[in-house]
MDAnalysis code that builds the backbone (N, CA, C; Angstrom):
import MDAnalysis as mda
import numpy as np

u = mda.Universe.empty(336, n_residues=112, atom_resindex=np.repeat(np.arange(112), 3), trajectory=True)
u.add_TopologyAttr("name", ["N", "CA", "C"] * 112)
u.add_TopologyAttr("resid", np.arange(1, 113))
u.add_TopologyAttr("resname", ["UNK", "UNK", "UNK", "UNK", "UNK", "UNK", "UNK", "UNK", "UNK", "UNK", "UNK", "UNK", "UNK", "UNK", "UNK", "UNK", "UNK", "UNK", "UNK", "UNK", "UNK", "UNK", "UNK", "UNK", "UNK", "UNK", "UNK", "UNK", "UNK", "UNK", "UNK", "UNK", "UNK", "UNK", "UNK", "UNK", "UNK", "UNK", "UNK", "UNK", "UNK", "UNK", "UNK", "UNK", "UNK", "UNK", "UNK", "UNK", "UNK", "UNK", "UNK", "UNK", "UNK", "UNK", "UNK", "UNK", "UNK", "UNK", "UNK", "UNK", "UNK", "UNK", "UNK", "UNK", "UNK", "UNK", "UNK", "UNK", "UNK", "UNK", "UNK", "UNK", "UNK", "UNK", "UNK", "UNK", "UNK", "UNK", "UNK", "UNK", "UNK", "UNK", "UNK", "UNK", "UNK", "UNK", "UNK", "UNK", "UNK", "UNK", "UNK", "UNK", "UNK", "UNK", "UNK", "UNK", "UNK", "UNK", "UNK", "UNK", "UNK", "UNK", "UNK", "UNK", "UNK", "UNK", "UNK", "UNK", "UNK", "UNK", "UNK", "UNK"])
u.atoms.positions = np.array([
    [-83.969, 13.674, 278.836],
    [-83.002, 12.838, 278.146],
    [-81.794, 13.707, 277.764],
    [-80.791, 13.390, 278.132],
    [-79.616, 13.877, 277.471],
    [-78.679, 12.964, 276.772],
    [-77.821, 13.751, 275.992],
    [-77.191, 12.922, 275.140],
    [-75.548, 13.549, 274.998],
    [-74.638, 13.044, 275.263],
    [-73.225, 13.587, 275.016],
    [-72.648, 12.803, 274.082],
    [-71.773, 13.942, 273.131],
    [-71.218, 13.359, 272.481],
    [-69.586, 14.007, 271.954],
    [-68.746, 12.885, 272.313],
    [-66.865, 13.454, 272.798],
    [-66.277, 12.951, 271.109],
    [-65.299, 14.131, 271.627],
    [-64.470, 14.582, 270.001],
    [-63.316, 14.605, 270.589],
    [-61.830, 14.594, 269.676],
    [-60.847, 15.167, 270.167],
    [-59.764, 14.252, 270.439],
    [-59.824, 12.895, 270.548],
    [-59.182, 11.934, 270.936],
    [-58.166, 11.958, 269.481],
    [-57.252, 10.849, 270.135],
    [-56.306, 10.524, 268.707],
    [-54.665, 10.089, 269.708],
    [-53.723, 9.848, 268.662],
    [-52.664, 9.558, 268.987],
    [-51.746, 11.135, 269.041],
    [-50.911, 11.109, 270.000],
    [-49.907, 11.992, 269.736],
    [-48.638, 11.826, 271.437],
    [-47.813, 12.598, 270.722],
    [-46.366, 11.880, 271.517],
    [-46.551, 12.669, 272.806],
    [-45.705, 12.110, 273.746],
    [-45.400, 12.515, 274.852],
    [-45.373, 13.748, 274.609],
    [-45.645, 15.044, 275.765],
    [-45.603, 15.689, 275.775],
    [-46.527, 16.923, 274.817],
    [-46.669, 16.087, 273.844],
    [-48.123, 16.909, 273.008],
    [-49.427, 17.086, 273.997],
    [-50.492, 18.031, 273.102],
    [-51.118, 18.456, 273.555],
    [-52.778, 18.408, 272.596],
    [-53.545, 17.990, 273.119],
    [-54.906, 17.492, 272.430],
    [-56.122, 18.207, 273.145],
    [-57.108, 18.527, 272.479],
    [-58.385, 19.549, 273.416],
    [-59.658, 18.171, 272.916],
    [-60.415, 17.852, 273.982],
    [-61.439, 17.357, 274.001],
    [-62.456, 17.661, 274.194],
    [-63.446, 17.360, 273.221],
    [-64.587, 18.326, 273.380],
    [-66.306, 17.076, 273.399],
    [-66.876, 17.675, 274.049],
    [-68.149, 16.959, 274.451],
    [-69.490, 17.906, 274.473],
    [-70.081, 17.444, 273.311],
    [-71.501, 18.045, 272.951],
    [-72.703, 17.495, 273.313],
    [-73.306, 18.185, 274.105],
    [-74.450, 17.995, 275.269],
    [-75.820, 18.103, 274.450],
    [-76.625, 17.723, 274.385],
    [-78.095, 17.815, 274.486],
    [-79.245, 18.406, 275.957],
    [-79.965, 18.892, 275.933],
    [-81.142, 18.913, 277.142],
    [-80.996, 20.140, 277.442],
    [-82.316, 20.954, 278.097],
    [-82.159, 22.008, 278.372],
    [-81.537, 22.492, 279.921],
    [-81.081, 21.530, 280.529],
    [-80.744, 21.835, 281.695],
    [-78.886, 21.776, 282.076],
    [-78.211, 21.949, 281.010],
    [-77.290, 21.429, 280.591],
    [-76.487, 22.658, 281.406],
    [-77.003, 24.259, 281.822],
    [-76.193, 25.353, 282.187],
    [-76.247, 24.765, 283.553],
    [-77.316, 24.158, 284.005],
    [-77.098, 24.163, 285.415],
    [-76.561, 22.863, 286.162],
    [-75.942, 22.438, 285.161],
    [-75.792, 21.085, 286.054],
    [-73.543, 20.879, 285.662],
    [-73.527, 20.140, 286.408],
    [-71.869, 19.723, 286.796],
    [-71.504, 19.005, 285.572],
    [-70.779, 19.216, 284.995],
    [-69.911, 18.251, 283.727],
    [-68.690, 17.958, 284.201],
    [-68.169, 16.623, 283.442],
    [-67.004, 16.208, 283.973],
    [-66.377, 15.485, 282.789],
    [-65.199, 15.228, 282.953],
    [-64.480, 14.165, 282.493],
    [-64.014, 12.973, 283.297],
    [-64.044, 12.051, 283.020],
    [-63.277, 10.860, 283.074],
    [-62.828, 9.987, 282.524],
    [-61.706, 9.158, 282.916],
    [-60.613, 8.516, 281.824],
    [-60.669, 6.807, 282.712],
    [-60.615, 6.064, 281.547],
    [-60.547, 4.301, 281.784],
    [-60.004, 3.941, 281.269],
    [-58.710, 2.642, 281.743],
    [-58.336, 2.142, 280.940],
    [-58.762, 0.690, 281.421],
    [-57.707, 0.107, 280.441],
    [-58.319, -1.662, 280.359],
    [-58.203, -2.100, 281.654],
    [-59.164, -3.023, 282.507],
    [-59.287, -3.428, 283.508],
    [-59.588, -2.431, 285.128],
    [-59.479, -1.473, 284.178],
    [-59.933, -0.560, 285.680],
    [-61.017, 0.035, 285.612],
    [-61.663, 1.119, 286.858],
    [-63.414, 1.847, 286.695],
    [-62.416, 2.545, 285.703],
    [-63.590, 3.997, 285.389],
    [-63.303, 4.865, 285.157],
    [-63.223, 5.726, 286.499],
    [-62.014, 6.896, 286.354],
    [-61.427, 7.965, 287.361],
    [-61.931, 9.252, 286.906],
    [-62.651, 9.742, 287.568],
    [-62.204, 11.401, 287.828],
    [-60.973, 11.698, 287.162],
    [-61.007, 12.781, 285.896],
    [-59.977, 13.779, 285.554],
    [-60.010, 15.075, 285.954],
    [-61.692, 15.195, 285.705],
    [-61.823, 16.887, 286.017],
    [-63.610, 17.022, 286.225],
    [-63.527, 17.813, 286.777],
    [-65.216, 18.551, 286.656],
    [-65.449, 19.831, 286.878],
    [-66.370, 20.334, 286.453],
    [-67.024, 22.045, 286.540],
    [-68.209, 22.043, 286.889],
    [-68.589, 23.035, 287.772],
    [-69.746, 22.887, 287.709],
    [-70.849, 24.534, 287.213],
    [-71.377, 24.887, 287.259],
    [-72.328, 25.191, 286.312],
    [-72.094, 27.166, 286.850],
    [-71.772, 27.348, 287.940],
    [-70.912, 28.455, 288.147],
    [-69.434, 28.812, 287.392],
    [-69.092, 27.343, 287.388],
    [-67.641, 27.799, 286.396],
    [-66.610, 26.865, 287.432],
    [-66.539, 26.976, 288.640],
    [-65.872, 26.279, 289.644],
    [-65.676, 25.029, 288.964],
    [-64.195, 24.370, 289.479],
    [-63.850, 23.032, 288.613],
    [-62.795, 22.452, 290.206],
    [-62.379, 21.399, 289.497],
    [-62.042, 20.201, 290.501],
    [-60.845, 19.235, 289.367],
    [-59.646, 19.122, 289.584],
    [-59.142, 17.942, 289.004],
    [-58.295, 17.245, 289.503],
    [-58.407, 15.739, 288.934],
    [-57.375, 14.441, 289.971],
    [-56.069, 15.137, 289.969],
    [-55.712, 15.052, 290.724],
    [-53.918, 15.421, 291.652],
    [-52.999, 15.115, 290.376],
    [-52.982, 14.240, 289.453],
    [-52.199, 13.327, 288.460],
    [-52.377, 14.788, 287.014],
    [-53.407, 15.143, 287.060],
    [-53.423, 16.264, 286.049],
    [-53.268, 17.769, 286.010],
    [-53.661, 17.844, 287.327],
    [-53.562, 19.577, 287.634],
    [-52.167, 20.375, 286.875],
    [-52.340, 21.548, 286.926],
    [-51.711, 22.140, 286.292],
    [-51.239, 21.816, 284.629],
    [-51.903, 20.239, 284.236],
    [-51.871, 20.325, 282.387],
    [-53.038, 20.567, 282.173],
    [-53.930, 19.941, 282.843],
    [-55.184, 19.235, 281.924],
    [-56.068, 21.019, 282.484],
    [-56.785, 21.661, 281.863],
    [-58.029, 22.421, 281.757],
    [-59.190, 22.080, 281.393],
    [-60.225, 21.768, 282.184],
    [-61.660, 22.229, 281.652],
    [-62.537, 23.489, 281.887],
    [-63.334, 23.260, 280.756],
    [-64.166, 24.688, 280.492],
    [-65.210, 24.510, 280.275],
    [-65.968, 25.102, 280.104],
    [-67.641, 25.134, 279.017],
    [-67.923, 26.296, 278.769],
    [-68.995, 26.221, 277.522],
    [-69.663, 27.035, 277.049],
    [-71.010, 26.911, 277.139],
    [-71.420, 27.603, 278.205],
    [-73.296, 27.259, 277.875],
    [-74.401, 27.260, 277.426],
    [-74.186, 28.628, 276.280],
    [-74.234, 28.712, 275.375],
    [-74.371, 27.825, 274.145],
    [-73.240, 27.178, 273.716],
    [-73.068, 26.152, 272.636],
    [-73.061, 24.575, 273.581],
    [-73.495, 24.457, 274.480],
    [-73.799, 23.165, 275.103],
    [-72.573, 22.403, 274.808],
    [-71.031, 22.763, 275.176],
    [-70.590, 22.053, 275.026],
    [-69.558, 22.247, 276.074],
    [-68.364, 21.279, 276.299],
    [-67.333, 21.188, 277.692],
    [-65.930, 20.690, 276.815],
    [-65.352, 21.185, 277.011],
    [-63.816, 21.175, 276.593],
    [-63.373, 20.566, 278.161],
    [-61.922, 20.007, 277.429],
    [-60.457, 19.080, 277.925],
    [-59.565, 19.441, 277.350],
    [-58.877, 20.374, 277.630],
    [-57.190, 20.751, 277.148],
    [-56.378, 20.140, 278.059],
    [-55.798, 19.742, 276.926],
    [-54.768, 18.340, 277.768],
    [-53.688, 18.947, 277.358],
    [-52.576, 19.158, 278.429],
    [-51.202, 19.875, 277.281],
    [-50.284, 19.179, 278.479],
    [-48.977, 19.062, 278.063],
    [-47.998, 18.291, 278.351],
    [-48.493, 16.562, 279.117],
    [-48.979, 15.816, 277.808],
    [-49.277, 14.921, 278.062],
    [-48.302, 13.378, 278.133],
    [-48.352, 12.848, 278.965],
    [-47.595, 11.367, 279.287],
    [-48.201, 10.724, 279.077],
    [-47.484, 9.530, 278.539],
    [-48.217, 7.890, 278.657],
    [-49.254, 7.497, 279.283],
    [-48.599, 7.876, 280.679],
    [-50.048, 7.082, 282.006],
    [-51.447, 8.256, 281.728],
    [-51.933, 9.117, 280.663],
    [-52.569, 9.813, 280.308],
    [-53.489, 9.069, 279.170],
    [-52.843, 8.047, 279.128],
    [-53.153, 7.266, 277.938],
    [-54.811, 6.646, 278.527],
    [-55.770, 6.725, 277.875],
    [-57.244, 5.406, 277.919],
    [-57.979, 6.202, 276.819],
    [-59.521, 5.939, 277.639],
    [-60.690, 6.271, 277.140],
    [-61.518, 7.087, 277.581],
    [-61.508, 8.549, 277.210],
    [-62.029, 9.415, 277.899],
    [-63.526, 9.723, 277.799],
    [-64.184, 9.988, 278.739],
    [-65.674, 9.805, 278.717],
    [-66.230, 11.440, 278.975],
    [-67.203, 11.781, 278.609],
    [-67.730, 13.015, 278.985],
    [-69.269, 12.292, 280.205],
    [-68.957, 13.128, 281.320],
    [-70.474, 12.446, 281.972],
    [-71.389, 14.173, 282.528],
    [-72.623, 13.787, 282.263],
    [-73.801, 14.816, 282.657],
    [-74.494, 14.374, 283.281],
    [-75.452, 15.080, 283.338],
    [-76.839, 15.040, 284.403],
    [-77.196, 13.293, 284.408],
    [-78.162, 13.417, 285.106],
    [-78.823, 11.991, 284.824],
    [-78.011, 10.901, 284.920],
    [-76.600, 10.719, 285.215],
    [-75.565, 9.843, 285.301],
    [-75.655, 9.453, 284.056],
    [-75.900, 10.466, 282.900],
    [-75.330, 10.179, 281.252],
    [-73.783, 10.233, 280.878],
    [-73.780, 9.311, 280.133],
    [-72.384, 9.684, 279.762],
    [-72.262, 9.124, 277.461],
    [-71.447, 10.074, 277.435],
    [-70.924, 9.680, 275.817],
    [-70.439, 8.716, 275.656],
    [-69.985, 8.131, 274.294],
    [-69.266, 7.148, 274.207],
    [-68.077, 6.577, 274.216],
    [-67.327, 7.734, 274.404],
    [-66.045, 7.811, 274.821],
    [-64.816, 8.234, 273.767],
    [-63.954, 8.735, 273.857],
    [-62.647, 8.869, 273.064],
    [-61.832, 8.683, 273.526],
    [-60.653, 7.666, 272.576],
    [-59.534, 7.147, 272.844],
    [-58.394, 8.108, 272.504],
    [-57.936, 8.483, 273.680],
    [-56.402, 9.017, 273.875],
    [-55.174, 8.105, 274.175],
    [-54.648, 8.512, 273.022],
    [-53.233, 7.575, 273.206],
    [-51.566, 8.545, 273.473],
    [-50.921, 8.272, 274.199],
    [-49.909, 9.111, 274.415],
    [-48.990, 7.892, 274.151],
    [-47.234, 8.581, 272.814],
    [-46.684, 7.667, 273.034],
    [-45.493, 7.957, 273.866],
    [-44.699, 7.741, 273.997],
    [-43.341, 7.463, 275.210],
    [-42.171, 7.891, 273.908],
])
């Protein structure tokens, strides 16, 4: 059983910068792929970013070069540094793990 749980969300203006963080449960948590993804109203959720358990990461074309993820495996947890953020950055960001778990999500709002 695992369990995630995402921090970090909130309002802030264009171009600000917000770190998201997602706290894992289970012992298998070093070896497996973490990710982010972002939804907004009426659409799936997308791919923002992922890592996987070497450290190697992956992110949608729309974020590269702002958005960073990381982890610590140690403290079971996965960071989202979001820096020079836009509007279309704007939903509900999800942390997903093993087991096709995912948290409950945090709302990022970017304003214009």
């Amino acid at each position: 059983q695992v369990q995630l749980v995402e921090s970090g969300g909130g309002l802030v203006q264009a171009g600000g910068s917000l770190r998201l963080s997602c706290a894992a449960s289970g012992s298998i948590f070093s070896i497996t792929t973490m990710a982010w993804y972002r939804q907004t109203p009426g659409k799936q959720r997308d791919l923002v970013a992922a890592i996987r358990s070497a450290g190697s990461t992956n992110y949608a074309d729309s974020v590269k070069g702002r958005f960073t993820i990381s982890r610590d495996n140690a403290k079971k947890m996965v960071y989202l540094q979001m820096n020079s953020l836009k509007p279309e950055d704007t939903g509900v960001y999800y942390c997903k793990g093993p087991y096709d778990s995912w948290g409950q999500g945090t709302q990022v709002t970017v304003s214009s």
